[in-house]
TORSEMAR-465178 format. One record per residue: x, y, z of N, C-alpha, C, CB in turn; residue in three letters. Coordinates in pm, whole numbers, plus 50000, padded with zeros to 5 digits. Each point is the difference from the previous one (the first is absolute). Glycine has a CB too. Example, Ala and Ser with C-alpha at 12.3 -4.5 7.8 and 13.67 -1.06 7.14 Angstrom:
2
513194943150780499115011950000500905012050000498114988350125ala;501545022249803500825011950006499235010950073501184993749785ser;
//
This chain:
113
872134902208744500874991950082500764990249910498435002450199unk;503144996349774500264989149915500544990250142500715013749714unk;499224975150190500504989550091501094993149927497804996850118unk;503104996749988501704993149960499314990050033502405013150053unk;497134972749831499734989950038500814987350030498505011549906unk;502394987050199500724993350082499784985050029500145021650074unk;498514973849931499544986950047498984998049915500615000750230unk;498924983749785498904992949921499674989550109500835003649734unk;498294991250262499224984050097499744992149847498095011650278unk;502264977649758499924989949877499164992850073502194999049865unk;496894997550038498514989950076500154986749929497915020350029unk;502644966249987499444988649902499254990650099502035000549812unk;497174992850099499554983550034500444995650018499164996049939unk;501324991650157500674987350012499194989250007501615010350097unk;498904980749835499164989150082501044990650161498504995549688unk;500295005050472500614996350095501414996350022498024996450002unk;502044990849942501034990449938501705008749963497444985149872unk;502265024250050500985007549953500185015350091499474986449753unk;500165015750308500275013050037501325005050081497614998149989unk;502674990950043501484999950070501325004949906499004979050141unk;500555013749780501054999949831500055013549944499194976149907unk;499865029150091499555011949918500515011450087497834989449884unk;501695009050255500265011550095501635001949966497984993950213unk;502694993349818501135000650060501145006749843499184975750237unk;500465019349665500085008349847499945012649979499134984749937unk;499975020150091499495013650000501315007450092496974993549983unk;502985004750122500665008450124501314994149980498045003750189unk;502534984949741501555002350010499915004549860501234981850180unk;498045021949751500315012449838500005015150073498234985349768unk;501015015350360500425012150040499215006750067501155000049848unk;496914995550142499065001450013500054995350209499184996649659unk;499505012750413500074997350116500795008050079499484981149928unk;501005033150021500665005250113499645013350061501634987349907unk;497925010250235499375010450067500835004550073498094993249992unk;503045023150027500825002350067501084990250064498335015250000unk;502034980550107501114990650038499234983649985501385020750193unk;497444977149729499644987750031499994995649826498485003550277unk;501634981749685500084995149906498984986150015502425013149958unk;497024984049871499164986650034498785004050060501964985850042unk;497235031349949499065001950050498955000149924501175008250134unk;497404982949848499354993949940498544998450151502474988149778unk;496675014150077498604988550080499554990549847498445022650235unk;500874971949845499204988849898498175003450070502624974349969unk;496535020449962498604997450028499874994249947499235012050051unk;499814979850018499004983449950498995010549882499544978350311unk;500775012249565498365002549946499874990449904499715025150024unk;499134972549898499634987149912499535010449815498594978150292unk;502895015549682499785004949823499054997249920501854998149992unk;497685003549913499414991949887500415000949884498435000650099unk;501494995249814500645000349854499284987349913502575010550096unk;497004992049730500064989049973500945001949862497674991850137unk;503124999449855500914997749878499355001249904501304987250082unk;499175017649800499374995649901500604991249919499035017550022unk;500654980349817500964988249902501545000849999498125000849836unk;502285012250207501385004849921500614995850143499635023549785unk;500054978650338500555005250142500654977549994497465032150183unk;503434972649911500554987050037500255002150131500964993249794unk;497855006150320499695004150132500534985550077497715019349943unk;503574993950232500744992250054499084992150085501975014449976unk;496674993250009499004989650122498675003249898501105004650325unk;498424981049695498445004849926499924988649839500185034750100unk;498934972249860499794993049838499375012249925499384972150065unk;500895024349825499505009449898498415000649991502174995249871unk;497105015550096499225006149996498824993150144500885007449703unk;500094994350394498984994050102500475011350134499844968449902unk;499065035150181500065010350080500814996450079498135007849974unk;502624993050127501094997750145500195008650076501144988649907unk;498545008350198500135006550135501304992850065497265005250031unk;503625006649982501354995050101500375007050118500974993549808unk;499325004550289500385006650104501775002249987497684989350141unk;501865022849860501605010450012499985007050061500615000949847unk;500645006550173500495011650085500315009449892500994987450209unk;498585027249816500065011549929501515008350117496595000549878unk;504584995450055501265007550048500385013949962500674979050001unk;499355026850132500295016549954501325001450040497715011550037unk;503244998049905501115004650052500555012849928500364976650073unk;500255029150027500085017149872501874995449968497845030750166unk;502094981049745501235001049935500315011249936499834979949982unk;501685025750000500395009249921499854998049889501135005250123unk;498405008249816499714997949887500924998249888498395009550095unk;502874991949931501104996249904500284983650006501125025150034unk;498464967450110500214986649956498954993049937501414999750163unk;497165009549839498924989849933500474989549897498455018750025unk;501914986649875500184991249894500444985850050500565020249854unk;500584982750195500904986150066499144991650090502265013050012unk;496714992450032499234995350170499004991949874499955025350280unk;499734985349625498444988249956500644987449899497755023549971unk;503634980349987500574988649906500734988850133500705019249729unk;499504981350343499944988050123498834994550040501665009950089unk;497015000749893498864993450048499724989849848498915022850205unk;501194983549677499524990049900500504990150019499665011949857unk;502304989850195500474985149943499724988050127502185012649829unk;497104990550277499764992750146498184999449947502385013050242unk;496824991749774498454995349976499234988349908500215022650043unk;499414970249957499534992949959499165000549913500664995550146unk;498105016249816499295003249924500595006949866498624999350202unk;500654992049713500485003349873499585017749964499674970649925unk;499135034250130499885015850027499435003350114499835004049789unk;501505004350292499875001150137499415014749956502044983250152unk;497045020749982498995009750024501165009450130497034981849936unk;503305025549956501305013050079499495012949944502544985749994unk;497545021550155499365011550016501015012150036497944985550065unk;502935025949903500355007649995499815014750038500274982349902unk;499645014450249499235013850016501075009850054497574989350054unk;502675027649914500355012250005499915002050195498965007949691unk;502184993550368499885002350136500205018650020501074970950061unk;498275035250018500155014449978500935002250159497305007449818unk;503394996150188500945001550149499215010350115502544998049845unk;497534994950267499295005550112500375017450064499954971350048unk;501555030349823500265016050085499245008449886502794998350142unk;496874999549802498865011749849498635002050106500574984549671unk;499245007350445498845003750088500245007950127499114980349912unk;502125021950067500485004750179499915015749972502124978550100unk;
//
């Protein structure tokens, strides 16, 4: 079976605070479009952890000390020809000095019909 890989879901962290910024970045680079609808997105509550280390210059937290933050994990798919552009709007809108972006391969629902 080959597959024409057409779409991707981009997964990042946000922290609460920012997710508005980031969403709204993402989807006017191009990201968020499901047939006639645009700006289509979820978020979920969840609580990060991370601890910096010497080198990290962390947007929340202190160095080499554990942190728990409450964020939203934002999904939204995208063509795969705009990725590039969608995740270089998410860098230049996020706040974390290394945002946790996930890239996942969408397989199209007619390869099952």
């Amino acid at each position: 079976m080959n597959y024409n890989l057409k779409k991707v879901k981009i997964f990042v962290m946000v922290p609460k605070e920012n997710l508005d910024n980031v969403r709204t970045a993402m989807c006017n680079a191009g990201a968020g479009v499901i047939g006639n609808y645009t700006f289509c997105s979820t978020s979920t509550k969840s609580v990060g952890t991370f601890i910096p280390n010497d080198n990290a210059n962390p947007y929340i937290g202190e160095q080499n000390k554990l942190e728990y933050v409450e964020e939203e994990k934002l999904e939204v798919i995208c063509d795969i020809e705009k990725v590039k552009v969608v995740v270089e709007a998410l860098r230049k809108t996020r706040p974390y000095e290394e945002p946790a972006i996930d890239i996942v391969p969408l397989l199209d629902e007619s390869i099952f019909l």
